[in-house]
C-alpha positions in Angstrom: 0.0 0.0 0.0 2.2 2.4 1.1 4.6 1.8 -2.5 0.9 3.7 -4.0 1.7 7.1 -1.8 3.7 9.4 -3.8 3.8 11.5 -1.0 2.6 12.5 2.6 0.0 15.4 2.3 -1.4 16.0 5.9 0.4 13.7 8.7 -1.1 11.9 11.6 0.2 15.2 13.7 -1.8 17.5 11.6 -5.1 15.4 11.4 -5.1 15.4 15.1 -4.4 19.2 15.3 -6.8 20.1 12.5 -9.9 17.9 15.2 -8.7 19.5 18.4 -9.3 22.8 16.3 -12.2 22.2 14.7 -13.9 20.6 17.9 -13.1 23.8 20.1 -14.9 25.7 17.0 -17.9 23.7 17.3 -17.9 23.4 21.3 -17.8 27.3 21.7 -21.0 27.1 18.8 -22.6 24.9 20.2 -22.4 25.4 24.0 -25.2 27.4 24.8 -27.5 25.7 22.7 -30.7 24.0 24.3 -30.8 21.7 20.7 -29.5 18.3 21.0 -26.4 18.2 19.0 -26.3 15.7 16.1 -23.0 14.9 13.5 -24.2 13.2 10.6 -21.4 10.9 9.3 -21.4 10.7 5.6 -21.2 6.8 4.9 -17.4 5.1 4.8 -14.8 7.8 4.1 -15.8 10.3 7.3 -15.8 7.5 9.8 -12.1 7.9 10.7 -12.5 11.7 10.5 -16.0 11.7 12.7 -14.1 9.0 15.2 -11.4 11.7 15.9 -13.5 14.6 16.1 -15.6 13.7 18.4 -13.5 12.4 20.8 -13.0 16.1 21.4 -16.0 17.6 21.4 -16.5 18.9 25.1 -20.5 19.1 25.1 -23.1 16.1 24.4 -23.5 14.7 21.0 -25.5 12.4 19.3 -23.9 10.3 15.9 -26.2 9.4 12.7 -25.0 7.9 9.7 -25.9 8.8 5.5 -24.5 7.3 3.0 -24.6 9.5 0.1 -23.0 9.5 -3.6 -22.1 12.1 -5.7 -19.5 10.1 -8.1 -20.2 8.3 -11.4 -16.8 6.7 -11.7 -14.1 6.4 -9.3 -12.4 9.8 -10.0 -15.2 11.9 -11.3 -18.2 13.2 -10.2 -21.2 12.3 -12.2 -23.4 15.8 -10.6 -26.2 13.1 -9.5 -26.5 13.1 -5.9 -27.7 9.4 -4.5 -29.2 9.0 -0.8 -28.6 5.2 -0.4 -29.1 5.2 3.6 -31.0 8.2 4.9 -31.2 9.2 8.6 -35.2 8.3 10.3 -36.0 10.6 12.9 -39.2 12.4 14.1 -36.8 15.3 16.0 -35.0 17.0 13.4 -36.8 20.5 14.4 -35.3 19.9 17.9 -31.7 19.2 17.0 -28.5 21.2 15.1 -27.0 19.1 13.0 -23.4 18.9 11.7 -22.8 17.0 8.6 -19.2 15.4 8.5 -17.7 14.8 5.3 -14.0 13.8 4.3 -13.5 16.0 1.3 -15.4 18.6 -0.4 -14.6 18.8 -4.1 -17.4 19.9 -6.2 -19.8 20.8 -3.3 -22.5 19.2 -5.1 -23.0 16.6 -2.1 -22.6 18.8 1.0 -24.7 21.6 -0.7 -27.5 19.0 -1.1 -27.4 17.4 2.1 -28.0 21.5 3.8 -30.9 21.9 1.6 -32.2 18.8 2.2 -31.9 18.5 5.5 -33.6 22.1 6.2 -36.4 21.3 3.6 -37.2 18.1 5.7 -37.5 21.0 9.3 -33.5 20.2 10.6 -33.5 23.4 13.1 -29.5 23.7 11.8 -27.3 22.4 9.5 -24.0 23.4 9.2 -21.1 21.8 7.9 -17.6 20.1 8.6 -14.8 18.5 6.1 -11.1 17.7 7.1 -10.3 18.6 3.3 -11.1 20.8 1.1 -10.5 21.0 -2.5 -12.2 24.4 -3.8 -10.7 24.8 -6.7 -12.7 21.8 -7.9 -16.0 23.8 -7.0 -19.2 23.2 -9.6 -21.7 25.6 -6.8 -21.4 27.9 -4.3 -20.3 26.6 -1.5 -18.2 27.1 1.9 -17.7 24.3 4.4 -18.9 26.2 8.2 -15.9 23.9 9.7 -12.8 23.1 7.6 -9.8 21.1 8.4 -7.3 21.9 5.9 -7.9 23.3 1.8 -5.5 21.1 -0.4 -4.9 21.2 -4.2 -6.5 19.4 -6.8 -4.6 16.4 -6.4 -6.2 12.5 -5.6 -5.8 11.7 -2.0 -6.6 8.9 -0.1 -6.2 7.7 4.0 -7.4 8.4 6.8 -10.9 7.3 5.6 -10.6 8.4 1.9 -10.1 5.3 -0.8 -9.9 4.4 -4.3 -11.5 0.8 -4.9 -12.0 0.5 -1.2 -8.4 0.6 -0.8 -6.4 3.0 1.7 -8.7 3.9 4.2 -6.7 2.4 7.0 -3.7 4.4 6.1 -3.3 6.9 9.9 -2.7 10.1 7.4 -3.6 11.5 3.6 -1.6 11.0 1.1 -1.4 11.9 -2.6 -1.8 8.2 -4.8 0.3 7.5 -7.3 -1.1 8.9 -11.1 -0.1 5.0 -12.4 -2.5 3.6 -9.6 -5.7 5.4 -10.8 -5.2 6.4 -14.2 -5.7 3.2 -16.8 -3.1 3.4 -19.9 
């Protein structure tokens, strides 16, 4: 696996950093709120990212789980957004949620998600990424909480894959062109 990395683009070091910081963000939000506090982790690639994070948060949370595509093919998005597992709750006008995503590229997904969520009476959503990639933006849209912008480059780790591959890998790193690209 680690023969596929051409490089180290955040470390282990970082990650842990970038969830301290973004969990102090959200406690300070968050800590006068009489809303029950619910992440939504976005089904596999945030699990590792939502594991971290919330091992900081210093205020009660709740944990639901979506799993939601945007991607027609392994390396490009298609613009269609899929709901394959959808959260089933009766409170969402009594909670804020967060929805926690690994990386934002198009904003297609996370932009969907707010609306949808709001439509269907979510008192809040806001939204967290531990990457960002906003040169790769198709709509408007800003990540509330962000761990790190990066450039267009194809990363996996820490949660992120390519054929299911990499997750386990304890930082992000940049694949190897020769590994994704078919000659």
């Amino acid at each position: 696996m680690l023969r596929d990395i051409d490089r180290i683009l955040v470390d282990e070091h970082e990650i842990k950093e970038i969830c301290i910081r973004i969990a102090k963000e959200i406690t300070e939000d968050y800590k006068s709120s009489d809303k029950r506090l619910v992440l939504i982790c976005i089904l596999k690639g945030s699990v590792v990212f939502t594991a971290e994070l919330m091992k900081h948060l210093c205020l009660p949370v709740e944990i639901e789980f979506m799993k939601v595509s945007s991607y027609g093919s392994q390396t490009c998005s298609s613009g269609m957004i899929n709901i394959h597992l959808d959260i089933k709750r009766e409170d969402l006008s009594d909670a804020d949620f967060i929805v926690i995503e690994d990386i934002i590229d198009s904003g297609r997904t996370l932009n969907h998600l707010v609306n949808y969520l709001a439509e269907r009476g979510a008192n809040s959503v806001k939204t967290c990424t531990l990457l960002d990639k906003p040169s790769r933006r198709c709509v408007d849209f800003t990540p509330d909480y962000c761990g790190r912008e990066i450039p267009d480059e194809f990363v996996v780790g820490f949660g992120l894959d390519y054929n299911e591959k990499y997750r386990n890998l304890p930082f992000v790193g940049v694949l190897k062109r020769e590994v994704y690209e078919t000659k």
